[in-house]
N, C-alpha and C positions, 0 to 999 in steps of 0.2 A: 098705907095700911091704916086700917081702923081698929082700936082699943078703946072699946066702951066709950069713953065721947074724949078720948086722945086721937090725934091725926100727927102721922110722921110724914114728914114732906121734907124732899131733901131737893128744891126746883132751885131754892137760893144758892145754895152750894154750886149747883152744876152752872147756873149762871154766873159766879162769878169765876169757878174754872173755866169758862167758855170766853168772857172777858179777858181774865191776865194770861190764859196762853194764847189767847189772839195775840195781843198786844206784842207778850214774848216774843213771838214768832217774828212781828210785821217791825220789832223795835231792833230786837237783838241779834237773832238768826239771820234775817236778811240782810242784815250789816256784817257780818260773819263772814254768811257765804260770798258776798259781792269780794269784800278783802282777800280772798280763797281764791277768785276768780271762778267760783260752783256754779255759772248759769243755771244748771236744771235744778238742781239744788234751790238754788235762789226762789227760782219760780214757783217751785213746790212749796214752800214755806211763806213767799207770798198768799199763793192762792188757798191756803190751809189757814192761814190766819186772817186771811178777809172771812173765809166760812165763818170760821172759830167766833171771830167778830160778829160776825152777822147773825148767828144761832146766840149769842149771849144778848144781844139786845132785841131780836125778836122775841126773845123769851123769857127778857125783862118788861118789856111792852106788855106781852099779853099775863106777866104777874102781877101787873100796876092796876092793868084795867078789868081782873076778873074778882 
């Protein structure tokens, strides 16, 4: 949003929620569910924290370089 020559931008925030719940997920949950014996569990929390991951550094990237 624009306010006379203020700019609110909240990309840093999302990006580093996008970071430590990757991390979360792919550190602590998938070590959780495996103890559990949770296979789909597992996998879901894999593949949701590789995204997680992957949207916080693609979109670190293009905050670095715009």
């Amino acid at each position: 949003m624009l306010y006379g020559n203020l700019t609110i931008n909240y990309h840093g925030y999302a990006i580093a929620l996008f970071l430590a719940s990757g991390v979360y997920l792919l550190w602590l949950d998938t070590k959780k569910y495996s103890e559990s014996g949770m296979k789909r569990e597992k996998k879901t929390a894999q593949l949701t924290g590789w995204i997680n991951l992957s949207l916080g550094v693609i979109g670190f990237v293009i905050k670095l370089f715009s």
